[in-house]
TORKOL-4160 file (C-alpha; in steps of 0.2 Angstrom, whole numbers, padded with zeros to 4 digits, m for minus):
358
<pt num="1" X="0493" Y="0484" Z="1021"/>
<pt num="2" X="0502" Y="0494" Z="1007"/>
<pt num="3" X="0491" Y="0501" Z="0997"/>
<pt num="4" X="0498" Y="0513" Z="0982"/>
<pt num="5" X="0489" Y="0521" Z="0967"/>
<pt num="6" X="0496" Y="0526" Z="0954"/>
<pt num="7" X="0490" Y="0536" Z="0941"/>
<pt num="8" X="0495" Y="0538" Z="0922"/>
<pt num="9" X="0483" Y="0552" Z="0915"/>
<pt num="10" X="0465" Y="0545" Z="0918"/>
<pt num="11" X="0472" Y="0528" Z="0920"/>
<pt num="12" X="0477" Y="0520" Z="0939"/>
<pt num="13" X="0485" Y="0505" Z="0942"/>
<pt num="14" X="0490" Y="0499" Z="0963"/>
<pt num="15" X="0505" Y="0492" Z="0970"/>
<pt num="16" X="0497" Y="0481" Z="0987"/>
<pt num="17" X="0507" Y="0474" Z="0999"/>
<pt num="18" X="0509" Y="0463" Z="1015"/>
<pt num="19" X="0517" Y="0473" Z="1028"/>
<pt num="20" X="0524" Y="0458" Z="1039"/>
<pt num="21" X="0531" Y="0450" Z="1024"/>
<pt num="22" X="0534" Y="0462" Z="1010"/>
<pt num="23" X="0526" Y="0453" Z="0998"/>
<pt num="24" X="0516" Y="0463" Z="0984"/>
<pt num="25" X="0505" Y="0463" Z="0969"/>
<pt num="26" X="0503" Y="0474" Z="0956"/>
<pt num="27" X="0486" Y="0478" Z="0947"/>
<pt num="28" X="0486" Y="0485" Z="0929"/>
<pt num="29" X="0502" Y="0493" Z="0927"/>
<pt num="30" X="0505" Y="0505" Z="0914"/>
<pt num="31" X="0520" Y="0505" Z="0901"/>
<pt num="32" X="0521" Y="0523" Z="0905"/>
<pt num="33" X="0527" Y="0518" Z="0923"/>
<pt num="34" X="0537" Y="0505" Z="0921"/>
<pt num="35" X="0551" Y="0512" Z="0931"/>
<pt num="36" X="0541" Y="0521" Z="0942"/>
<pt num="37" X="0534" Y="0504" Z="0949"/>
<pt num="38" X="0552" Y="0497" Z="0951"/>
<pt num="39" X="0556" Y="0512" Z="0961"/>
<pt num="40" X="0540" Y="0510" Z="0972"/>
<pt num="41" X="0543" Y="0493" Z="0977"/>
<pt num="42" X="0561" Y="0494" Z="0982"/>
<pt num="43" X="0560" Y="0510" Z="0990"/>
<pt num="44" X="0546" Y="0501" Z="1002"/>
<pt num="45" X="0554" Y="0486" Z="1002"/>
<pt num="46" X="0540" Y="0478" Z="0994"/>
<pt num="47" X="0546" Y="0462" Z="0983"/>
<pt num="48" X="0530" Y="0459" Z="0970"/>
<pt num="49" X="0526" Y="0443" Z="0970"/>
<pt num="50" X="0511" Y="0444" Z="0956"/>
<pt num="51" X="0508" Y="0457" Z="0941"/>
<pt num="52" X="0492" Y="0454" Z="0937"/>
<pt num="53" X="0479" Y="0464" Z="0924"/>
<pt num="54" X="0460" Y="0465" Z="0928"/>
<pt num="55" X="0454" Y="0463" Z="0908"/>
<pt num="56" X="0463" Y="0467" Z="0891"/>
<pt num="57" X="0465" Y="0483" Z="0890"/>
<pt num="58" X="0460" Y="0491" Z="0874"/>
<pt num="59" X="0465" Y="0512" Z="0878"/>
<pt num="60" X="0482" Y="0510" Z="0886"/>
<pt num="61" X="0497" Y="0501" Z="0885"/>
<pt num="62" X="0502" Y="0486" Z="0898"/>
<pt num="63" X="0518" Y="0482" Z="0906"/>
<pt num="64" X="0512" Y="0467" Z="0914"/>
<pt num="65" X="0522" Y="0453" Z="0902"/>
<pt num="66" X="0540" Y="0467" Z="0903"/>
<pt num="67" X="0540" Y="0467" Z="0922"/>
<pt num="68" X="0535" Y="0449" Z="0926"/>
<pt num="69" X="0550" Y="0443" Z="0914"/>
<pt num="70" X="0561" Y="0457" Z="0924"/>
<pt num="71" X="0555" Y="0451" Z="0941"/>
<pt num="72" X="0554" Y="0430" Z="0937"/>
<pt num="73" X="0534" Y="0430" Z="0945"/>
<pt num="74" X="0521" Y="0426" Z="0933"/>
<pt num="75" X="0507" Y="0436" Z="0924"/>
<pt num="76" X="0489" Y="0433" Z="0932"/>
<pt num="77" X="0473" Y="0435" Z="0923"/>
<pt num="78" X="0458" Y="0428" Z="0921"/>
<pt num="79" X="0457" Y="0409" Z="0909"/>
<pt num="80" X="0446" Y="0418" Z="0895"/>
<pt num="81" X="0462" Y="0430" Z="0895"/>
<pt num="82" X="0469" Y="0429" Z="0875"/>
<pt num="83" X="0485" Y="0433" Z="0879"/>
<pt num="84" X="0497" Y="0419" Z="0876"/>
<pt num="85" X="0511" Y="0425" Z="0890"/>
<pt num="86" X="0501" Y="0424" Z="0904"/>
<pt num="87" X="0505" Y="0410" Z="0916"/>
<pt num="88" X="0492" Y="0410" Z="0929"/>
<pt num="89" X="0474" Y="0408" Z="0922"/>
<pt num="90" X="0462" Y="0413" Z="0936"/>
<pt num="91" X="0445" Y="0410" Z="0938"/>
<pt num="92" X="0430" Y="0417" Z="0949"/>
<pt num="93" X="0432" Y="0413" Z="0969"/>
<pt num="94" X="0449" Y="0409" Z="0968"/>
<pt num="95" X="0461" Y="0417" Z="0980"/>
<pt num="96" X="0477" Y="0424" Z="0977"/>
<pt num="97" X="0490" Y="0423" Z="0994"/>
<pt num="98" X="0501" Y="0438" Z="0996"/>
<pt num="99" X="0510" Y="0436" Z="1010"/>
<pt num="100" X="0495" Y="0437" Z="1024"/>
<pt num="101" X="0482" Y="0446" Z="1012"/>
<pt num="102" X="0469" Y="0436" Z="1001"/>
<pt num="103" X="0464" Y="0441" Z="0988"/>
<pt num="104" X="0449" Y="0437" Z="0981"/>
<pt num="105" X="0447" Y="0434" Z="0964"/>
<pt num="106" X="0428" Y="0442" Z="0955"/>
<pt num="107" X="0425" Y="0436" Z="0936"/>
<pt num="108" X="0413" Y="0452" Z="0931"/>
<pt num="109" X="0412" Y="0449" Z="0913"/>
<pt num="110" X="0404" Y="0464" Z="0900"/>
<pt num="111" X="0418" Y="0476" Z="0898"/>
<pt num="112" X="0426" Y="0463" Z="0891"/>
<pt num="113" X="0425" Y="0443" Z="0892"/>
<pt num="114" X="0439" Y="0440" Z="0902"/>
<pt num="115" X="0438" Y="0457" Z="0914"/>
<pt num="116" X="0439" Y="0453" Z="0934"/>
<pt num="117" X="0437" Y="0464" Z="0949"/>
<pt num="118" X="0447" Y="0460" Z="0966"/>
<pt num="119" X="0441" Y="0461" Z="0984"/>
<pt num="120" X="0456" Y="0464" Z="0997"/>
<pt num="121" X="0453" Y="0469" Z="1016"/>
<pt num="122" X="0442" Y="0482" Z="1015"/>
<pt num="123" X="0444" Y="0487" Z="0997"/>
<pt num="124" X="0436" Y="0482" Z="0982"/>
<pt num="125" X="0446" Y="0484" Z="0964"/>
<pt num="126" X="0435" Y="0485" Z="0951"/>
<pt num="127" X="0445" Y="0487" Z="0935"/>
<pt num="128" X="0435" Y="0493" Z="0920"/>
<pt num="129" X="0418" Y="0483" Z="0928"/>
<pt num="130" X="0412" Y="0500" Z="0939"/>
<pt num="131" X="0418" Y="0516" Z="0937"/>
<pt num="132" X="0415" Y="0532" Z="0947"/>
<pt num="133" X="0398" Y="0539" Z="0941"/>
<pt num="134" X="0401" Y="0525" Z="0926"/>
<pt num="135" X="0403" Y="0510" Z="0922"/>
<pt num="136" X="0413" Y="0501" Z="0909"/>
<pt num="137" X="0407" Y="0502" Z="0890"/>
<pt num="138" X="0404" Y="0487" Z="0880"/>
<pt num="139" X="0404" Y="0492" Z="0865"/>
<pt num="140" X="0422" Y="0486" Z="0862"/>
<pt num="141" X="0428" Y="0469" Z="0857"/>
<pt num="142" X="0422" Y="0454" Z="0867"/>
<pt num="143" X="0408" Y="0465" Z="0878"/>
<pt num="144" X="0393" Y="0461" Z="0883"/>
<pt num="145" X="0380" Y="0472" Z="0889"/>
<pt num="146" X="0368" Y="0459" Z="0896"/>
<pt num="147" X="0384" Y="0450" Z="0904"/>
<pt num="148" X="0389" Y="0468" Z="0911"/>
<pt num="149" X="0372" Y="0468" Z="0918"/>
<pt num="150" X="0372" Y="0451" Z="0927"/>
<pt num="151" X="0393" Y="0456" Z="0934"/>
<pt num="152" X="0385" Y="0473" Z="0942"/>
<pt num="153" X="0367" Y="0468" Z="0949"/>
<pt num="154" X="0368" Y="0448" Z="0954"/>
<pt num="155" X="0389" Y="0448" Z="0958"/>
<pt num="156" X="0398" Y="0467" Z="0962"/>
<pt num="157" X="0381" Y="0475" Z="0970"/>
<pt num="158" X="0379" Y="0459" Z="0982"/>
<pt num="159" X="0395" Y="0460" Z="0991"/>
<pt num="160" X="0398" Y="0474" Z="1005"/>
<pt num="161" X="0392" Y="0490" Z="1006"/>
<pt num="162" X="0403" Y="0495" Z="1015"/>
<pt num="163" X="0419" Y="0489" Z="1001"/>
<pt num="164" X="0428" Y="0505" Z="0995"/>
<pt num="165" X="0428" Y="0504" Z="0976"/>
<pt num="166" X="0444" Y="0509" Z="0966"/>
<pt num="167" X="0443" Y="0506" Z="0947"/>
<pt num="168" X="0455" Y="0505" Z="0934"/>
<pt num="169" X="0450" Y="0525" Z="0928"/>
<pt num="170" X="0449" Y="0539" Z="0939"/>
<pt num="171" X="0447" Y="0554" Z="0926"/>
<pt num="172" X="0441" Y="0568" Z="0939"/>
<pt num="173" X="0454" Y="0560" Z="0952"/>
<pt num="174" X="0437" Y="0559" Z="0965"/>
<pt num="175" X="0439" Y="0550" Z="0981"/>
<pt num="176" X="0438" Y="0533" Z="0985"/>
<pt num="177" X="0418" Y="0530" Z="0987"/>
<pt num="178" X="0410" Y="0516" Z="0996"/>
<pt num="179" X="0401" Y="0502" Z="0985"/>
<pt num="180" X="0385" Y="0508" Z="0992"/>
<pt num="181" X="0386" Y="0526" Z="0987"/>
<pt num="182" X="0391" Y="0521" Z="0971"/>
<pt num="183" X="0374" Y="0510" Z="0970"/>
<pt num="184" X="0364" Y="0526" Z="0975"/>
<pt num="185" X="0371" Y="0540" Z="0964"/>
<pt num="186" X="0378" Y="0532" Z="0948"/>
<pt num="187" X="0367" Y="0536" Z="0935"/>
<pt num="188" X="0371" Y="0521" Z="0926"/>
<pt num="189" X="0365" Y="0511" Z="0942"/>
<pt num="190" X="0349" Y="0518" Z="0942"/>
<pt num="191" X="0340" Y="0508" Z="0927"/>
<pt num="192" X="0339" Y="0493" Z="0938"/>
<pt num="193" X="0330" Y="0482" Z="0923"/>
<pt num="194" X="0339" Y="0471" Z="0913"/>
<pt num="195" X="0330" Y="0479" Z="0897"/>
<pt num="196" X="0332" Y="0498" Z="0901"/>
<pt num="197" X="0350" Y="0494" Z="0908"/>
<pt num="198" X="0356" Y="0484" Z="0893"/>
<pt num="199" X="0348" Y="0498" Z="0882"/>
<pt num="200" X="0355" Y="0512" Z="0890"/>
<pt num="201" X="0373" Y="0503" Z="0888"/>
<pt num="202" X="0370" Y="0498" Z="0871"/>
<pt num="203" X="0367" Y="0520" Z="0866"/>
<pt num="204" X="0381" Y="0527" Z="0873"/>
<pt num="205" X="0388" Y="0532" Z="0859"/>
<pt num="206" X="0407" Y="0534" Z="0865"/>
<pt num="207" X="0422" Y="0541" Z="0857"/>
<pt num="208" X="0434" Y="0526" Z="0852"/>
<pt num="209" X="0449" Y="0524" Z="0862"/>
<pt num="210" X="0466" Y="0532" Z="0855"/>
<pt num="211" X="0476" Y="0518" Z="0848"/>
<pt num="212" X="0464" Y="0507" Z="0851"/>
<pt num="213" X="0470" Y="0493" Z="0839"/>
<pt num="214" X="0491" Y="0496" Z="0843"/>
<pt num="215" X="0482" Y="0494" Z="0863"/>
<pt num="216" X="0473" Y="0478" Z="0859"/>
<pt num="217" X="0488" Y="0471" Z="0845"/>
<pt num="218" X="0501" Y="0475" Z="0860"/>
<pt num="219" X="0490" Y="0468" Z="0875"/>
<pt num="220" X="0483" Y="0452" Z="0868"/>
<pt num="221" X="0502" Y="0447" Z="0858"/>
<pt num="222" X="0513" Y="0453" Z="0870"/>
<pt num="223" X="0521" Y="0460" Z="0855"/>
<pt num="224" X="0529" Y="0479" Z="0857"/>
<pt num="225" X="0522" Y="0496" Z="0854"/>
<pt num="226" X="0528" Y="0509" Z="0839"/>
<pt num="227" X="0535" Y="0518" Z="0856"/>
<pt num="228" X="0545" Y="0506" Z="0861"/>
<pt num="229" X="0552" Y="0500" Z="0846"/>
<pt num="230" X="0557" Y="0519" Z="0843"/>
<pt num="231" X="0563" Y="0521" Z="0862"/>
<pt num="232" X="0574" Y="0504" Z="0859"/>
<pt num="233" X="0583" Y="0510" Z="0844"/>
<pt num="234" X="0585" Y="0525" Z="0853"/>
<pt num="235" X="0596" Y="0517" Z="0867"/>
<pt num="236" X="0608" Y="0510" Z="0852"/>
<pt num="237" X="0613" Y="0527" Z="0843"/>
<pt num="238" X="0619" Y="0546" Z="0843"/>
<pt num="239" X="0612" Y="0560" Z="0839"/>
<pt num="240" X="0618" Y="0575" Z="0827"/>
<pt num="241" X="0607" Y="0592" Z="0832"/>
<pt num="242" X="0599" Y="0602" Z="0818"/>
<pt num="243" X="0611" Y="0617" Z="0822"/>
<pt num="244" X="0627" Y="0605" Z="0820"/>
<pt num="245" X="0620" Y="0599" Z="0804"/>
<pt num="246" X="0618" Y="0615" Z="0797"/>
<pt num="247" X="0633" Y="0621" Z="0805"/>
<pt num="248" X="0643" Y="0606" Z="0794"/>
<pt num="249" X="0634" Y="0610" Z="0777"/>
<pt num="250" X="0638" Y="0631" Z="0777"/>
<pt num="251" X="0656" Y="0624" Z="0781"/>
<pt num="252" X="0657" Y="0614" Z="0766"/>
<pt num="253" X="0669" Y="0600" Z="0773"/>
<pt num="254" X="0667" Y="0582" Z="0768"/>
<pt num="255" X="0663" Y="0570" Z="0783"/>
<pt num="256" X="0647" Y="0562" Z="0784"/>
<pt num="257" X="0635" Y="0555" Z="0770"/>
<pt num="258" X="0617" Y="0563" Z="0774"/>
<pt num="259" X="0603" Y="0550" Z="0770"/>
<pt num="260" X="0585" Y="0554" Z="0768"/>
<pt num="261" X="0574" Y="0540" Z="0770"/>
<pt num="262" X="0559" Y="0546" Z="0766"/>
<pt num="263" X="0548" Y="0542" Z="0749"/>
<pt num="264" X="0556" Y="0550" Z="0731"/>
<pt num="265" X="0539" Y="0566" Z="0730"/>
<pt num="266" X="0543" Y="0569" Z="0746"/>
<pt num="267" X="0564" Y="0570" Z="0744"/>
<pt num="268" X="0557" Y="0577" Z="0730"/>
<pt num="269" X="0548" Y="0592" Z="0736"/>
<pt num="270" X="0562" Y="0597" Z="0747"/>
<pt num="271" X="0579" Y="0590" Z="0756"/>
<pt num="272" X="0592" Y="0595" Z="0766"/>
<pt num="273" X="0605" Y="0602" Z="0756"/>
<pt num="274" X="0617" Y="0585" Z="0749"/>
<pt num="275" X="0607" Y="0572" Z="0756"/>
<pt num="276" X="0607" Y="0556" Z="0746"/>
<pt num="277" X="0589" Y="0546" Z="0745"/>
<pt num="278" X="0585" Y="0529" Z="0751"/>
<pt num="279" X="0568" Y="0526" Z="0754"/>
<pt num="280" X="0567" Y="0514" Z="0773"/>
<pt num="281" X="0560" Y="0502" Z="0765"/>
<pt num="282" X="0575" Y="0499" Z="0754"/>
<pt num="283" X="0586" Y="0501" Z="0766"/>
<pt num="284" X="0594" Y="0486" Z="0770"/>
<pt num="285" X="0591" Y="0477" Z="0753"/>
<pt num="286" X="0601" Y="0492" Z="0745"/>
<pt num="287" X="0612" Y="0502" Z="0758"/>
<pt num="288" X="0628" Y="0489" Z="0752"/>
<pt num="289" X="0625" Y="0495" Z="0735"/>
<pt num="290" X="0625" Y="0516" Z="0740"/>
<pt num="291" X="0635" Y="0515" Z="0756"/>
<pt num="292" X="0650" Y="0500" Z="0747"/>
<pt num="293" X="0661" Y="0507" Z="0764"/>
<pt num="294" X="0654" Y="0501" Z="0778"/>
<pt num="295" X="0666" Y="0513" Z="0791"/>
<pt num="296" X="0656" Y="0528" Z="0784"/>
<pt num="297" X="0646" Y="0541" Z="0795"/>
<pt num="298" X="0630" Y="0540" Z="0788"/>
<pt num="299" X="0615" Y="0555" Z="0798"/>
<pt num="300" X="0599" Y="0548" Z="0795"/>
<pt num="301" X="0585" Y="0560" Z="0794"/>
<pt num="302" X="0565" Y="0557" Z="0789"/>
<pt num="303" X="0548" Y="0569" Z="0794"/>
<pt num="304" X="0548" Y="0569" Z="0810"/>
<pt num="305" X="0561" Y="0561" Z="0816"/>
<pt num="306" X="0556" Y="0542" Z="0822"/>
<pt num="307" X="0559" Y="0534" Z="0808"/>
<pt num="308" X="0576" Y="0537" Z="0805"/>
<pt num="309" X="0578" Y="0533" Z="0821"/>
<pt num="310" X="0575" Y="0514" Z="0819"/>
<pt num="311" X="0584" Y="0517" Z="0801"/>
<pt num="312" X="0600" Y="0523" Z="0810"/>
<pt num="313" X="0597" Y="0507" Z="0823"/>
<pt num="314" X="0596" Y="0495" Z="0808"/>
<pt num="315" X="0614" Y="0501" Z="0800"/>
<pt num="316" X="0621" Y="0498" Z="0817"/>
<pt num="317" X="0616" Y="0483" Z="0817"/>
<pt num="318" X="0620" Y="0479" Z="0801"/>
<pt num="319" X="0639" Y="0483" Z="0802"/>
<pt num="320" X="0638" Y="0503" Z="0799"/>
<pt num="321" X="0645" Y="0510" Z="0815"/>
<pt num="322" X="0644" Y="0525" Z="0813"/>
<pt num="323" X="0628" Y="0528" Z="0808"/>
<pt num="324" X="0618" Y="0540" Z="0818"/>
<pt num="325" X="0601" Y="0553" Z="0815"/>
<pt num="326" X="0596" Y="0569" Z="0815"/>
<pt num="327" X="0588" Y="0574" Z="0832"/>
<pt num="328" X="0572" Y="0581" Z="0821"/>
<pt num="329" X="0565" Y="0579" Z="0807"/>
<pt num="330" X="0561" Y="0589" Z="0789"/>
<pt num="331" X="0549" Y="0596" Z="0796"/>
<pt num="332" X="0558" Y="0604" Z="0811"/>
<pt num="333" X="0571" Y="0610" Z="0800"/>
<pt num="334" X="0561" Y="0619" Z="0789"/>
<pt num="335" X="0551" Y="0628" Z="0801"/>
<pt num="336" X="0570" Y="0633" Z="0809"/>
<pt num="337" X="0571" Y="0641" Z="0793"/>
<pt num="338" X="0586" Y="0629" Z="0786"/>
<pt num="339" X="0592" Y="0628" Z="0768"/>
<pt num="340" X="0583" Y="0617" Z="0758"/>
<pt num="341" X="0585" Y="0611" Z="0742"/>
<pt num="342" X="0572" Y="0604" Z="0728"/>
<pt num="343" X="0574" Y="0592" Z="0715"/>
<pt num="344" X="0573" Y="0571" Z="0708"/>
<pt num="345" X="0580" Y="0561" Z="0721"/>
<pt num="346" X="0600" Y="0557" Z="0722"/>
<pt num="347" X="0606" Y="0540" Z="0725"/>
<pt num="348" X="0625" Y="0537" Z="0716"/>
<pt num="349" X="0633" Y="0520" Z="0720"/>
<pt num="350" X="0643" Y="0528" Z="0732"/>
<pt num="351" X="0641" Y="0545" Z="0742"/>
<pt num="352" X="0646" Y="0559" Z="0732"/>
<pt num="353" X="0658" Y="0575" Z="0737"/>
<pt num="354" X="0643" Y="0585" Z="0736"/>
<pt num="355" X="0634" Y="0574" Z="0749"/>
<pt num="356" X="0646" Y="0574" Z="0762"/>
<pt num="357" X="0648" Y="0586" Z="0775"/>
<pt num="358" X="0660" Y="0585" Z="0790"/>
């Protein structure tokens, strides 16, 4: 058997796979990895025949929906899964066939309503249902302390000592550990009574996840992160540097209409030198009315560069060619020490001479 993990900060998803045939499934990949996994699987020969996630995740980002469209195989997760791409709704004691592994299918509820843990060979993948030293919280949506209790004592705890757990989280990078050691020293394992275990669970008091609602929009939708949004307008532009820019306003030569998209108090309070203002979210109802030439060099710049990124995207695609943005933002270019001008926002019919640099 292939056996890969992968790890994306605290996070660990596992590429499996059948040696006779090549055929493989990967467990809770990460959008972070996306090529990563590619790589893996043809570098071993592997062709994955499943992508399959062990819950909803609620602290990372899933590629599961991306690669199975990528790859033609479907999405696996368990039925009570509210994701409305997934195309193969499992439920507890089924089987999935991966070339000559089995892999058996675990529905642990409590983490979350839908989470499941999988038992293959000797190993025993326990997504966000045990942890080392841990278990999964609950307090997030659809968990259940008493139902996190009834998955770990009369389901996970029952099966084979011997079974090495690997969860979903590995944030000390620790060992693989039998299921038996973890039923001996995980402290949360220890209050063995429904009422003391549920109480326990129910006063953890944990830190919310980072991006905890873009994670659950994302992962429950299929719909796509601000990062990749930003990363995909990315792939359809140029870039101008900082140093360019400034390089083209000390020499004074017309070229290229700089636009600031940010909000007017903030064009307000300062600007790069010439730049016209056209807040984003005006852009595409007035940038016919400031830009009437649609063969114009237009930089786009905003705070921190994302924004105008996705601005710069949008003229593209809506006829101005040669739009393109600022590799940076205002703020980078005042803490360069850049020239900076102050004042009411600018927004003539058409660019101006003094808003146009080379």
């Amino acid at each position: 058997m292939y056996f890969e993990e992968i790890r994306t900060g605290g996070c660990v998803s596992y590429l499996i796979g059948c040696e006779r045939t090549c055929a493989a499934l990967l467990v809770d990949p990460s959008l972070d990895q996306r090529g990563r996994y590619l790589a893996m699987s043809a570098a071993k020969g592997l062709r994955v025949q499943y992508v399959l996630d062990s819950h909803t995740h609620a602290d990372h980002f899933s590629v599961a929906r991306q690669l199975a469209t990528e790859l033609a195989v479907p999405v696996v997760m368990h039925r009570h899964a509210p994701a409305p791409f997934v195309d193969l709704r499992v439920e507890d004691g089924e089987t999935l066939v991966v070339g000559d592994l089995r892999v058996k299918v675990v529905h642990t509820p409590g983490h979350t309503r839908d989470s499941i843990c999988l038992v293959v060979q000797d190993r025993l993948l326990t997504g966000d249902t045990l942890l080392y030293g841990a278990t999964g919280r609950t307090d997030l949506p659809t968990g259940d302390s008493e139902a996190l209790y009834d998955s770990l004592f009369e389901h996970l705890l029952r099966l084979d000592d011997s079974l090495l757990v690997y969860p979903a989280h590995n944030y000390q990078g620790s060992p693989p550990r039998t299921l038996a050691e973890e039923r001996a020293k995980n402290p949360r394992l220890q209050k063995t009574e429904r009422a003391a275990f549920v109480e326990q669970m129910n006063n953890l008091n944990l830190r919310m996840p980072d991006h905890l609602t873009e994670a659950l929009r994302t992962n429950c939708t299929g719909g796509k992160t601000v990062g990749q949004i930003i990363h995909e307008a990315a792939q359809k532009i140029a870039f101008m540097t900082m140093e360019e820019l400034r390089r083209r306003i000390e020499s004074g030569e017309p070229g290229i209409a700089i636009l600031d998209i940010r909000e007017a108090d903030a064009y307000a309070a300062g600007h790069i030198p010439g730049a016209i203002h056209l807040p984003r979210g005006q852009l595409e109802i007035r940038a016919d009315d400031v830009f009437p030439d649609p063969t114009v060099r237009v930089l786009a710049y905003c705070e921190f560069g994302k924004i105008s990124t996705i601005a710069a995207a949008t003229m593209r695609t809506m006829g101005f060619s040669g739009a393109v943005a600022l590799d940076g933002g205002m703020r980078s270019w005042r803490e360069a020490g850049y020239p900076i001008e102050r004042g009411a926002p600018h927004t003539p019919q058409t660019p101006s001479r003094r808003s146009e640099v080379p």
